[in-house]
C-alpha positions, -999 to +999 in steps of 0.1 A: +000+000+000+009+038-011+002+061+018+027+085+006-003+110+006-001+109+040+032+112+049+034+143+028+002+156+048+020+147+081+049+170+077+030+191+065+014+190+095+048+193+117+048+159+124+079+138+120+072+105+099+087+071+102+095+063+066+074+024+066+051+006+083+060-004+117+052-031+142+035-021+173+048-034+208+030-066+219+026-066+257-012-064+266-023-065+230-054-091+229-054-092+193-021-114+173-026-104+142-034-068+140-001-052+147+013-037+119+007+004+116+002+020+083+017+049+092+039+064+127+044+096+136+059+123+163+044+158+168+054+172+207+072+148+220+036+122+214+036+093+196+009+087+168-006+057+144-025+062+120-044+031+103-058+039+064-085+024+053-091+028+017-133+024-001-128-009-004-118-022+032-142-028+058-139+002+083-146-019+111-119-037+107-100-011+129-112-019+163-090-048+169-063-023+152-071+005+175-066-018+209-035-029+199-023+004+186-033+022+220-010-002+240+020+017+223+008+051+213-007+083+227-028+090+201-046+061+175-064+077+142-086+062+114-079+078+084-109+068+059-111+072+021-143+085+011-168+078-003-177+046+013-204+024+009-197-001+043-207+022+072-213+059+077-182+080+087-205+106+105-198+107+143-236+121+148-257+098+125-233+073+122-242+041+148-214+018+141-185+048+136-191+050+171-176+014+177-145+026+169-143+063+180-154+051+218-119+039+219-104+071+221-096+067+182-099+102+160-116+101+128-099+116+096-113+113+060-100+112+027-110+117-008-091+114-038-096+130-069-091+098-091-109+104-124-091+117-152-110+134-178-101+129-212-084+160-220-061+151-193-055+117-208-047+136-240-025+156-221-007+133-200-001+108-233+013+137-254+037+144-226+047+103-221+055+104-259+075+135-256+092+120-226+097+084-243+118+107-274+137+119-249+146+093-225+175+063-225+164+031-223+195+016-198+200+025-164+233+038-162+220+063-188+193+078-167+204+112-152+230+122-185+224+137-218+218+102-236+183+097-257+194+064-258+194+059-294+204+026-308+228+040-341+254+018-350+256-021-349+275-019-317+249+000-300+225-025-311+249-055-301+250-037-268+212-031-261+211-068-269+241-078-247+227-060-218+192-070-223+199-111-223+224-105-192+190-086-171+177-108-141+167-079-126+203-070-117+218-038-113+232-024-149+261-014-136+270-048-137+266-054-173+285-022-181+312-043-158+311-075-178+314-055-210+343-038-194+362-072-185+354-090-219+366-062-242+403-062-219+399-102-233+394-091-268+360-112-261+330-090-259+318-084-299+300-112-311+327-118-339+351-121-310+334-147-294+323-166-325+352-170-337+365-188-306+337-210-308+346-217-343+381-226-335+377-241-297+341-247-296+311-237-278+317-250-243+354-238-245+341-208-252+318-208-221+343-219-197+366-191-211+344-166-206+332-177-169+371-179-161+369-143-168+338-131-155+345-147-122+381-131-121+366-102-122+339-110-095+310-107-117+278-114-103+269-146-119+238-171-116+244-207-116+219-232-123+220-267-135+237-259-169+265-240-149+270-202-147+239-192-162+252-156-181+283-174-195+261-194-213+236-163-226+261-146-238+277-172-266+242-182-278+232-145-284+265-140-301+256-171-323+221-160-332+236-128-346+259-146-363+230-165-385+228-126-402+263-117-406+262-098-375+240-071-388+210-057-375+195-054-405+203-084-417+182-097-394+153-075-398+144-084-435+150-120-424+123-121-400+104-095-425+109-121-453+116-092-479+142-071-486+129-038-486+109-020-458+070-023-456+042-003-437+018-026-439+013-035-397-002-073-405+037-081-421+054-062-398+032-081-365+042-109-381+080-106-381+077-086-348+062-120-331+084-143-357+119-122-342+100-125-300+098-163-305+132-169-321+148-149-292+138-170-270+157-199-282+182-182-267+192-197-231+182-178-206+155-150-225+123-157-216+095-134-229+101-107-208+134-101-220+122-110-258+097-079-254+126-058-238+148-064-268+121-058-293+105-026-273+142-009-270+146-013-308+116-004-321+116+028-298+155+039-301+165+022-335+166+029-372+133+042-392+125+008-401+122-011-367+104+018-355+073+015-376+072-019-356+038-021-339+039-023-299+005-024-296+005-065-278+001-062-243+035-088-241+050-046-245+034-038-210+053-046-180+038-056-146+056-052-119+054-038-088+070+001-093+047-001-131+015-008-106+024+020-082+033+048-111+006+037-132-021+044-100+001+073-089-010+090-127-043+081-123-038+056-154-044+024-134-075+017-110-075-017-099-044-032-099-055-063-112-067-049-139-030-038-149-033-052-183-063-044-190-066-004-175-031+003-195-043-017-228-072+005-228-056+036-220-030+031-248-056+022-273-075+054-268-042+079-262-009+066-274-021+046-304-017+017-293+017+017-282+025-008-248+061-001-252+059+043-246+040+034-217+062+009-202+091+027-211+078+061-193+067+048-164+101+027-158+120+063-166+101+088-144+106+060-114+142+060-123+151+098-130+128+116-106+105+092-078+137+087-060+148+125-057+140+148-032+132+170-057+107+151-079+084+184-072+103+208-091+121+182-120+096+160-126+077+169-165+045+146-151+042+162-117+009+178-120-009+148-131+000+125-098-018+120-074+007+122-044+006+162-048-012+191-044-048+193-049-051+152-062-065+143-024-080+162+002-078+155+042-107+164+070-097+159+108-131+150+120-129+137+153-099+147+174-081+116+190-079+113+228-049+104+250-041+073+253-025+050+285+003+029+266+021+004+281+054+017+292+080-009+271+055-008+242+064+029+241+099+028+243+106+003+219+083+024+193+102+055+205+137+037+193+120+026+164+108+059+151+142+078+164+172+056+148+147+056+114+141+095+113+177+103+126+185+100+092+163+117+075+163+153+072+132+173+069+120+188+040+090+214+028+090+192-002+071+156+000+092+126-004+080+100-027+078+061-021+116+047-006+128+032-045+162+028-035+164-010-046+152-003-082+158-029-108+165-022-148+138-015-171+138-027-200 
């Protein structure tokens, strides 16, 4: 859950904010299970949770929260999206509000301003294409002047190098095992084919693990061996079946020798080039629609008129969910598939890969900054800022009696965490520091 709307709200508010959930203390809690706070806070020396409850989770579901909350806390407040449909959030009318509020709990609602109309959709695609133009599609690009355009056959070579070699790693590490092959004379594909030609394949693999490993290269091993070893002779051989050229290998897949706009032939050797990367060891789909979403959007004229509109172009994973809802793009998040599909159907013209490639960028570039506020081209249209969500205190929280060691050990908690953070006007966005590569 994403409750960086209230964190932002909170120091606003003076409060100082532990950065994630925390566990509560458990002596005198009657309920196991219900121990985990949304959100902490310090304001006056006072300790505060605050438990969110979005539309869709049962408000009531609180009390047990409340108990255990008020064991460790001064102050315990509800903070309810509205509107709801389960039970009334007025403290006057409202008979089983009451249930929770008689606990000393306050009562704070929140509404979020969710629906995007369509000439904000038309706005906020124009932008993502601009922004896609713009953008590299590698890691250790993000933050220089690179566009990330794929010119040359070694560029290519490279975005296809790096692409095979991502597990989810951390580029820098490809840039690494580029780095120790080339002081081999091993990285280009003719390099390594011709040792294979001349000491074979698994000569060749051994060779290059002996030098990936003196290096200290990161390596997975599964029951083949050293898993990247492996990945990188095959793809080297597969772009050897074209003479090593790019486009070589675009007409083959094409089956013509001239260019073509018609999108049925060019889906066809799109889906034709996804499978047959996958006979590579080691690329599995996800990587086969990297490889093919990095060309078509940084290469030559002719892969660009590739179509990207296949939802195998959209990526789902757990930073895409949360920027996709943070732009108001994405409702239900397990509807990720289908919410984006439509979305670029209506405003990008089809094209999964801008979309995937945008929302992987800003994540990269500005969601980990302090100031995303001021650098960010999307700002205006997320919904952790300014006037996207609106808070009402409605019920003030009264003092709680914690239990002395509960206290303490929230206290510590909250003071080793915000120690090192400094505080800033601005609001933070989610803690990204583990991101993984794109593409």
């Amino acid at each position: 859950m994403n409750y960086d709307f209230l964190h932002h709200y909170l120091r606003q508010q003076g409060f100082t904010v532990y950065p994630h959930e925390i566990w509560c203390g458990d002596e005198g809690c009657e309920f196991t299970r219900n121990r985990l706070v949304d959100v902490a806070a310090k304001k006056n020396g006072l300790l505060y949770a605050f438990e969110y409850k979005s539309a869709a989770d049962r408000l009531l579901r609180a009390t047990q929260q409340v108990a255990n909350y008020s064991h460790s806390f001064d102050y315990v407040v509800v903070v309810a999206e509205v509107p709801r449909t389960d039970i009334s959030v007025n403290p006057k009318k409202g008979i089983r509000i009451k249930e929770i509020l008689k606990q000393g709990a306050g009562l704070w609602t929140v509404k979020f301003q969710k629906a995007k109309t369509r000439d904000q959709k038309t706005e906020l695609a124009f932008l993502m294409t601009n922004i896609s133009n713009k953008a590299p599609i590698m890691s250790h690009e993000v933050g220089t002047t690179s566009k990330g355009f794929l010119v040359t056959q070694s560029d290519m070579w490279f975005w296809l190098f790096y692409s095979v070699l991502d597990r989810r790693s951390d580029a820098s590490t490809f840039i690494y095992a580029r780095q120790l092959l080339e002081r081999n004379n091993l990285f280009k594909p003719s390099e390594i084919v011709a040792m294979v030609n001349k000491e074979g394949k698994e000569k060749t693999i051994t060779r290059i693990t002996e030098i990936l490993k003196q290096g200290d290269f990161p390596m997975l091993r599964d029951r083949h061996g050293y898993a990247h070893p492996r990945t990188i002779v095959e793809t080297a051989l597969f772009i050897a079946k074209f003479d090593f050229d790019f486009e070589r290998l675009y007409y083959h897949f094409l089956g013509q020798d001239k260019p073509t706009v018609d999108p049925e032939k060019l889906r066809k050797m799109r889906d034709l080039l996804w499978n047959s990367l996958q006979e590579i060891y080691g690329v599995g789909p996800r990587i086969a629609s990297q490889i093919i979403r990095g060309l078509a959007l940084k290469s030559k004229f002719m892969w660009r008129l590739i179509p990207l509109d296949d939802d195998k172009f959209l990526e789902e994973c757990g930073f895409n969910v949360q920027m996709a809802s943070k732009l108001g793009i994405l409702k239900d998040k397990d509807q990720f598939y289908t919410e984006l599909g439509i979305f670029a159907d209506n405003f990008l013209i089809k094209n999964r890969g801008i979309l995937s490639h945008v929302l992987w960028y800003l994540r990269k570039a500005y969601c980990n900054t302090k100031d995303c506020l001021d650098e960010c081209p999307i700002y205006q249209h997320c919904f952790t800022y300014e006037l996207k969500w609106k808070i009402d205190e409605i019920v003030a929280p009264t003092l709680q009696n914690p239990n002395p060691r509960n206290h303490e050990y929230v206290e510590n908690k909250l003071f080793h965490a915000t120690s090192r953070i400094v505080t800033i006007k601005k609001p933070q966005a989610a803690d990204q520091t583990k991101l993984t590569t794109f593409i």
